[in-house]
VOGU-3710 file (C-alpha; in Angstrom, 3 decimals, decimal comma):
1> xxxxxxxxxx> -89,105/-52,154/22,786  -87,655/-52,568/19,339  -89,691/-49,223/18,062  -87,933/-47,355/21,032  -84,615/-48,947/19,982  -85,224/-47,835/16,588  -85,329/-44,349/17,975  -82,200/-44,415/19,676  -80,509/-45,652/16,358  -82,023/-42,501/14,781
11> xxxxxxxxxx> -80,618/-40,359/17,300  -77,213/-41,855/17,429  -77,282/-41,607/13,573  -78,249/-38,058/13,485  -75,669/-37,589/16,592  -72,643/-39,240/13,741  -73,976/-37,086/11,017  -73,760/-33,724/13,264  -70,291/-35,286/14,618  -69,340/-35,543/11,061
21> xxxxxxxxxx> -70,504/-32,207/9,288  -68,331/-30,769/12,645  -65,101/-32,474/11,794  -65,763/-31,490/7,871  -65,604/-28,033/9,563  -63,128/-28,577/11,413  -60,755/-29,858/8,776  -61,841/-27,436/6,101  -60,847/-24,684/8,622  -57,637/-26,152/9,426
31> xxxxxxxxxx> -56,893/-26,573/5,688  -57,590/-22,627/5,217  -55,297/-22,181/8,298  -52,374/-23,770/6,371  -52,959/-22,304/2,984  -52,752/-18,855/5,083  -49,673/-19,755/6,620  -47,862/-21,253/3,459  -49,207/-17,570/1,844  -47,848/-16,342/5,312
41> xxxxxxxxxx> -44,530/-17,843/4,730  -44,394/-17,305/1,025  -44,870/-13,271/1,820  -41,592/-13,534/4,348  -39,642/-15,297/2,501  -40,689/-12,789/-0,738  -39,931/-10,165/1,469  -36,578/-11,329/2,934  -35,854/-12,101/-0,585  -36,204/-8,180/-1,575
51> xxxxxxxxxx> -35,184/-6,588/1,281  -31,600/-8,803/0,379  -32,060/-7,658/-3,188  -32,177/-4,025/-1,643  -29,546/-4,535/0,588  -26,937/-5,423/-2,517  -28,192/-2,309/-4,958  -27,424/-0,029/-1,772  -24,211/-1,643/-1,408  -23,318/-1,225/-5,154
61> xxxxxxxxxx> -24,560/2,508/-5,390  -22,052/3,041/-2,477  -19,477/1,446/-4,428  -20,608/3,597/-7,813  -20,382/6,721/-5,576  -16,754/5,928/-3,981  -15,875/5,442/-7,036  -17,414/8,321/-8,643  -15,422/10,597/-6,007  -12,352/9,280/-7,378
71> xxxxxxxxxx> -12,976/10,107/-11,008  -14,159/13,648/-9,841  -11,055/13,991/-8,063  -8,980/13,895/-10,799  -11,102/15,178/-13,350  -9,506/18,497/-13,202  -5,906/17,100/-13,374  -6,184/14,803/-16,124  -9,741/15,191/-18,404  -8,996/12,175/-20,489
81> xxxxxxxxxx> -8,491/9,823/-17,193  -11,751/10,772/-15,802  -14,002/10,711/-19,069  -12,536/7,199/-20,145  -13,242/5,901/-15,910  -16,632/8,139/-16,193  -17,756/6,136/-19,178  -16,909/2,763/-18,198  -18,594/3,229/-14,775  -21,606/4,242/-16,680
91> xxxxxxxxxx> -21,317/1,133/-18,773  -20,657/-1,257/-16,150  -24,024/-0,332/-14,087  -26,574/-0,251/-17,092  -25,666/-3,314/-17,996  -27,131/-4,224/-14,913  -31,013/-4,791/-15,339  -31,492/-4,663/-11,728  -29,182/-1,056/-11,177  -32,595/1,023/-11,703
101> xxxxxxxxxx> -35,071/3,074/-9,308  -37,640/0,002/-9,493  -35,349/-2,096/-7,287  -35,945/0,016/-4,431  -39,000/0,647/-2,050  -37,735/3,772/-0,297  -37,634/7,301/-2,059  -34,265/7,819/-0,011  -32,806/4,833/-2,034  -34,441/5,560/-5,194
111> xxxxxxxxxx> -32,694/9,329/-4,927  -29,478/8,472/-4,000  -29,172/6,213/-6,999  -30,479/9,252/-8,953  -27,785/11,743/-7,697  -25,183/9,005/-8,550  -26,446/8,518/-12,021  -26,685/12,429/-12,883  -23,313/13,387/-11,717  -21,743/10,505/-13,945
121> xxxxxxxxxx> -23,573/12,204/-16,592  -22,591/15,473/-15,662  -18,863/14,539/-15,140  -19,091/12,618/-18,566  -20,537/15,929/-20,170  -17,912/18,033/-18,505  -14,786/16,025/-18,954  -16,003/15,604/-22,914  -15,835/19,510/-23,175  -12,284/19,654/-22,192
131> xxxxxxxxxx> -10,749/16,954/-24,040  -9,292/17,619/-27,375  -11,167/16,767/-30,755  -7,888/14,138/-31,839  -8,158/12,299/-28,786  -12,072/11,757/-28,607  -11,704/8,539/-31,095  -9,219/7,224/-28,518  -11,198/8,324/-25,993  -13,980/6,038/-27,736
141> xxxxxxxxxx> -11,729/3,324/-28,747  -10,805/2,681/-24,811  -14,398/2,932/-23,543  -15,346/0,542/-26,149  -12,259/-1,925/-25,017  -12,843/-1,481/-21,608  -16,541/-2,658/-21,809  -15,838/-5,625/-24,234  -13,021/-6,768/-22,756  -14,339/-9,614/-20,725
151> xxxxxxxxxx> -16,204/-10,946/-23,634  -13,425/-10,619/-26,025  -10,775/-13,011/-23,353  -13,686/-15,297/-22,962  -13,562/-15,470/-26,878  -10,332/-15,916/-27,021  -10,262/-18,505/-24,475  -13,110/-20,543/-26,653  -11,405/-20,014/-30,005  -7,739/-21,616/-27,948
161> xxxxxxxxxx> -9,905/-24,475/-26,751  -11,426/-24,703/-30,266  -8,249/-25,099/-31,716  -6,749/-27,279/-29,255  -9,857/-29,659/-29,344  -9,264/-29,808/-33,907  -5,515/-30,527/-33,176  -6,560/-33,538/-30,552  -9,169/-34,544/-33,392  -6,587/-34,673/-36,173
171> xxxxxxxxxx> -3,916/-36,667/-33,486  -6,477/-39,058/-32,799  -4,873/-41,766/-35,321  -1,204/-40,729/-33,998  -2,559/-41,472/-30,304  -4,327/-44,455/-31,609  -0,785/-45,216/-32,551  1,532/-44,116/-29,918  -1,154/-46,478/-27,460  -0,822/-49,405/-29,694
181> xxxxxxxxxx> 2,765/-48,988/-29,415  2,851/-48,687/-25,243  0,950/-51,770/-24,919  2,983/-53,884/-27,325  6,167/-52,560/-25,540  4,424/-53,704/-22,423  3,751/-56,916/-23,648  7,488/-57,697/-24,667  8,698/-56,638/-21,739  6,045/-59,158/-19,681
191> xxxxxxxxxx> 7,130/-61,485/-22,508  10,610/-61,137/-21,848  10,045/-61,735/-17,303  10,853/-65,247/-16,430  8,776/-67,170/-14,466  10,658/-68,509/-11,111  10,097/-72,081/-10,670  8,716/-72,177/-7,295  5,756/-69,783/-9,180  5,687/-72,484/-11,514
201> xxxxxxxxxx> 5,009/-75,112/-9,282  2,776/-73,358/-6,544  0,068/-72,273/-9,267  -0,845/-75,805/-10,077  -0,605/-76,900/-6,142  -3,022/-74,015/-5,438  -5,650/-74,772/-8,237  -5,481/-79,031/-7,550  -5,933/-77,937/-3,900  -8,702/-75,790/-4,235
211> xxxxxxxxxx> -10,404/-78,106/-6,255  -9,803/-81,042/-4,287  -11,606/-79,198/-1,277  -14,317/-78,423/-3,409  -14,823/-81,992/-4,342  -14,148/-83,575/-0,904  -16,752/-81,399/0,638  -19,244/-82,001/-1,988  -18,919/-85,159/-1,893  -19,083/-85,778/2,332
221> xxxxxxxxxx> -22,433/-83,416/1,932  -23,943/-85,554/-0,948  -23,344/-88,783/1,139  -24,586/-87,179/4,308  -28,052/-86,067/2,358  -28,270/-89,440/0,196  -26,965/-92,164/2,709  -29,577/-94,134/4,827  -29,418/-92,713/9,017  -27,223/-96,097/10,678
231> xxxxxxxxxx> -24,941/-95,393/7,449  -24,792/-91,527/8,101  -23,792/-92,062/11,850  -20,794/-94,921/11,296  -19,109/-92,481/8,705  -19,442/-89,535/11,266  -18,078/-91,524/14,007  -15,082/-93,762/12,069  -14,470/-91,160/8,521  -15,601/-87,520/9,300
241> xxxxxxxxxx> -12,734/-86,711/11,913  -10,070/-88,190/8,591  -12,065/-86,445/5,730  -11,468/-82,959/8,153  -8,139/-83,823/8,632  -7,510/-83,828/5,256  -9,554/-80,710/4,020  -6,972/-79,080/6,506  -4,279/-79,830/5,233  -5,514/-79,297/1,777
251> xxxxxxxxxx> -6,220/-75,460/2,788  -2,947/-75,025/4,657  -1,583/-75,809/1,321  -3,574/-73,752/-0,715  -2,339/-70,793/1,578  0,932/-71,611/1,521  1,289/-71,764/-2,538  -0,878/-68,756/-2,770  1,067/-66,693/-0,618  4,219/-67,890/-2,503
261> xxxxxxxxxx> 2,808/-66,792/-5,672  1,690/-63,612/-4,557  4,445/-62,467/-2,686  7,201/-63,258/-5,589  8,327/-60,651/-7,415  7,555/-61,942/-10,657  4,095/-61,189/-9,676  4,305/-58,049/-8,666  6,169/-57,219/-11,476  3,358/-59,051/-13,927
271> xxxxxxxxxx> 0,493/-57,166/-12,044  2,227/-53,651/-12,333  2,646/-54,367/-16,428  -1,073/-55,384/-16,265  -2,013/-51,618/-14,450  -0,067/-49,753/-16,902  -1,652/-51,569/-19,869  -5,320/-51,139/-18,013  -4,257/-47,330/-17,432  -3,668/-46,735/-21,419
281> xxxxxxxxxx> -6,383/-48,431/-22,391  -8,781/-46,172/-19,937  -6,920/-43,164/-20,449  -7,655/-43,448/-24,619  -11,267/-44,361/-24,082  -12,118/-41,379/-21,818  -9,914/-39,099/-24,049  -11,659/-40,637/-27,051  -15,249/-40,307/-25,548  -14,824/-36,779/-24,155
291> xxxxxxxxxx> -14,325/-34,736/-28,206  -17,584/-35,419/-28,875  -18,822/-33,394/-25,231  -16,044/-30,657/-25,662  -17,229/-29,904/-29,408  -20,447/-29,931/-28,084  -19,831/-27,176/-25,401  -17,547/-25,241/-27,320  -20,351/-25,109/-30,234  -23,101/-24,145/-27,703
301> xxxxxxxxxx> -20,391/-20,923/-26,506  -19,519/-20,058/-29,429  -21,834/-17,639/-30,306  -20,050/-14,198/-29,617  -17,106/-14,553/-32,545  -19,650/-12,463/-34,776  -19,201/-9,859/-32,343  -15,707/-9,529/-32,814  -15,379/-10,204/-36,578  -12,041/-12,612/-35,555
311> xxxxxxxxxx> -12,339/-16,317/-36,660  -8,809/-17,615/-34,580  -7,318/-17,215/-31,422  -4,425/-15,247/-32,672  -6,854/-12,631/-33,959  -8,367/-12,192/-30,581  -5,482/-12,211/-29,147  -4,287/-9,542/-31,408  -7,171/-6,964/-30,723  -6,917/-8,053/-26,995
321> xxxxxxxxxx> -3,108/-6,546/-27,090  -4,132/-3,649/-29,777  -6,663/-2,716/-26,987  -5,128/-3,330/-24,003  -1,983/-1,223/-25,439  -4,309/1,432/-26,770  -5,406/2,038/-22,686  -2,241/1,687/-21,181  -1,142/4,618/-23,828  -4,116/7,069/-22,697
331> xxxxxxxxxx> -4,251/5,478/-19,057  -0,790/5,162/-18,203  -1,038/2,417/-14,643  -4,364/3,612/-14,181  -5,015/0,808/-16,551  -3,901/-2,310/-14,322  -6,592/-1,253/-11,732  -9,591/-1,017/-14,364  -8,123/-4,370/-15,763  -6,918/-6,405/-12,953
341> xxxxxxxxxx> -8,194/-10,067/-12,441  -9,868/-9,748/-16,022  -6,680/-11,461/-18,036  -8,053/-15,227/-17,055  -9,923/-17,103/-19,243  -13,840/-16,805/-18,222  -14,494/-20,319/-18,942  -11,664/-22,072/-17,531  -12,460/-25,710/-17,847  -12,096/-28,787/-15,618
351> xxxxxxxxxx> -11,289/-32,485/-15,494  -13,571/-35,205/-13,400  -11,533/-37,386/-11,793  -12,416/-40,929/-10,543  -10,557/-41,913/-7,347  -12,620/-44,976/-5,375  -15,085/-47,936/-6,678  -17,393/-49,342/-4,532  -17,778/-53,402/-5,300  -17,543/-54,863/-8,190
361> xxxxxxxxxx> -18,476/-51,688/-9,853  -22,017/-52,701/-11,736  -23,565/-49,501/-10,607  -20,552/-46,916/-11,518  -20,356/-48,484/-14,652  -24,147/-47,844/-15,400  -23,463/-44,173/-14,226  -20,747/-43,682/-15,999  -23,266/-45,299/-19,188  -25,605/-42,923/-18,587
371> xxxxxxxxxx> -24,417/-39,639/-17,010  -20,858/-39,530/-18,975  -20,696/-41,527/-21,883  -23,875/-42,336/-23,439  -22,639/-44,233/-26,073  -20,098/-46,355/-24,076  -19,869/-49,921/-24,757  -20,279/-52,166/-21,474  -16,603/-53,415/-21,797  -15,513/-49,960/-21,575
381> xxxxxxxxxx> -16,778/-48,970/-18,749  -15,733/-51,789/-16,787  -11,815/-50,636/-18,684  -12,785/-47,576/-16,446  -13,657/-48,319/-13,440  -10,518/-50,712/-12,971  -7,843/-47,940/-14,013  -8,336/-46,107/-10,611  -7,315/-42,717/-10,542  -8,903/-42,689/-14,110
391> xxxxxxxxxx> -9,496/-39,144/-15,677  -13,145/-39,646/-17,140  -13,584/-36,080/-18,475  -11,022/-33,497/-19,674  -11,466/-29,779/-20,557  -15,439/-30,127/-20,160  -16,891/-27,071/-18,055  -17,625/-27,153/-14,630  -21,203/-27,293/-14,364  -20,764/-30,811/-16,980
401> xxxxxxxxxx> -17,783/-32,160/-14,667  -19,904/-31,459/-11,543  -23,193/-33,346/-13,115  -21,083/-36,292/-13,729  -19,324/-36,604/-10,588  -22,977/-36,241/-8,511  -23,964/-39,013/-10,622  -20,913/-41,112/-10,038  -21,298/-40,331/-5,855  -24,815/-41,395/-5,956
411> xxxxxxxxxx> -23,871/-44,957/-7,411  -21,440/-44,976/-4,080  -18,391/-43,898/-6,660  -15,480/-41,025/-4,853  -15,021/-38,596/-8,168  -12,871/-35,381/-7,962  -13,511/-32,206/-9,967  -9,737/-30,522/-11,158  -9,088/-27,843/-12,948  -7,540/-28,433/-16,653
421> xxxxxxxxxx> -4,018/-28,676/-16,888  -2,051/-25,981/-18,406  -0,402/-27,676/-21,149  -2,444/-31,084/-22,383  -1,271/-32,719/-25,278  -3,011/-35,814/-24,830  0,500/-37,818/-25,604  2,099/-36,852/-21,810  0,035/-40,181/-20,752  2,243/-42,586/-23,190
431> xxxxxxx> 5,148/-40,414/-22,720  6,922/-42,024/-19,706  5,868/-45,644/-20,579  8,096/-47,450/-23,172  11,143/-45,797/-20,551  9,660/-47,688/-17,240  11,423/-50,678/-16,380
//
């Protein structure tokens, strides 16, 4: 019996071992099944991916020719016109990496691009012929504007918030000053409110009544825990209902005195000198803490001055007008269509805005530690987060504002992302408080 059991065992072993070599199988197939679709997938989505890529380069050769038909059009009535236009429509697509034969599959594509690439060069060489030798430098002078220009106002635009960021640097001690002077005018004028007497008298009622609650419960709970059962039942039946009574009362006039205090409108008056001192304070320490990020940015973008040759704004500026003049002589108001939408800084920089604080605030304070301010002492980031709507960043660019405020959201914080103000002195914020009564 036990020698044909042991064969059974043997063949329900070998029966698991075949049972598991087919499920190895099994899974090992259904791994190569999803590796081929991933691959599967990968291939459409690389193939959606070009066929979009195609679908923009045929747009912009359609563009390039439409606008290619223009030039042509009035190549014969103006030469100059159409080789300045000719040129900078040359420029504009090979400074595109992508505006080249490669990026298309189809020889239909890759020949229409072709044709639109040798008639620019053929209207370039033909317009060059009939133009006259003393206007070929201005000829060059424009086509070297017109590509540069975009780089040149996005100098100019660094080199003005450059500037503006060295004159906040060297105010710094003034604001220091002009904040020191707010708060002390603040303080005289709290100084100066007097204190009605009911105030005077409620805010002691409230804090003996609050702590006479305290103690009467504390003590009921401590004799309830500590006194023997028979002692424990006579005080609930003779002393609790008296003891409640009491504690009643007691919190009816805690309410009362607390809504007198809060209601008067020496409080109000207290609490709004309180948020305009908080305000200052949180407005100086986020001014304060954002120089450091806007040097940093402004260093980092920076790097095309050399280009240029011009160290200040008002030397950009001045080649941006010696330019722009320069086409508007050759061009006439052909210019303000080649130069439309282009007179805006590039860079235009942004404010982050905090609106709403969840709680207490312990976690948008550690944000604003770690994803703002680095180097922001504990105190000041509670300052912060208490002086709601605070401005944490100003003139920072957008993709540093919008890092900050997903960090703020994600510690349950409501942050806005503005757009700079105009004209920012830094002072605007001190301005209007030594006038508020």
């Amino acid at each position: 019996m036990a020698k044909n059991r042991d064969w059974v065992d043997y063949a329900n072993l070998a029966a698991n071992v075949v049972q598991t070599a087919e499920l190895a199988s099994i899974n090992g197939k259904m791994r190569q099944m999803a590796e081929l679709q991933m691959e599967k997938d990968d291939r459409e989505q690389q193939a959606a991916a070009v066929e979009r890529c195609e679908d923009i380069l045929r747009e912009a050769v359609f563009l390039y020719t439409e606008q290619l038909r223009d030039v042509e059009d009035i190549a014969t009535r103006n030469s100059v016109e159409a080789h300045i236009r000719a040129n900078y429509l040359k420029g504009t697509y090979e400074r595109m990496p992508q505006f080249k034969a490669s990026g298309f599959r189809k020889f239909e594509d890759k020949e229409r691009l072709a044709n639109v690439q040798r008639n620019c060069d053929r209207l370039i060489r033909d317009t060059a012929e009939r133009i006259k030798p003393e206007q070929r430098e201005s000829c060059a002078k424009c086509i070297s504007h017109l590509l540069a220009r975009d780089e040149l106002v996005q100098l100019l635009s660094l080199q003005e918030r450059a500037e503006a960021l060295a004159r906040e640097k060297e105010s710094l001690p003034e604001k220091e000053a002009a904040k020191e002077a707010a708060l002390k005018s603040i303080r005289a004028e709290q100084g100066q409110l007097k204190r009605p007497v009911a105030v005077t008298i409620c805010q002691p009622v409230f804090v003996l009544s609050l702590g006479a609650i305290g103690v009467i419960v504390v003590g009921i709970t401590l004799y309830l825990v500590l006194a023997s059962e028979h002692d424990a039942d006579r005080f609930a039946g003779n002393s609790f209902g008296q003891w409640v009574g009491v504690v009643v009362v007691l919190i009816v006039i805690a309410i009362a005195s607390f809504g007198v205090v809060r209601s008067s409108p020496y409080t109000r008056k207290r609490d709004e000198f309180r948020k305009k001192a908080l305000a200052i304070k949180a407005g100086f320490i986020a001014m304060r803490n954002s120089l450091p990020l806007r040097e940093a940015e402004i260093g980092q973008t920076h790097s095309i001055g050399n280009k240029f040759g011009t160290v200040r704004a008002v030397d950009s500026q001045r080649l941006l007008q010696e330019g722009d003049a320069l086409l508007t002589r050759m061009l006439g108001d052909t210019v303000r269509g080649l130069i439309r939408g282009k007179a805006a800084p590039a860079d235009q920089s942004y404010d982050l805005v905090l609106l709403e604080c969840p709680g207490n605030g312990l976690q948008v304070g550690m944000a604003i530690r770690a994803s703002v301010f680095p180097n922001l002492a504990a105190k000041d980031a509670y300052t912060l987060i208490k002086a709601l709507p605070c401005p944490l960043l100003e003139g920072v660019s957008r993709e540093r504002a919008e890092s900050a405020r997903w960090a703020l959201e994600t510690a349950g914080a409501k942050a806005e992302v503005r757009p700079t103000a105009t004209a920012s002195d830094g002072m605007d914020r001190y301005s209007d408080i030594n006038t508020t009564k």
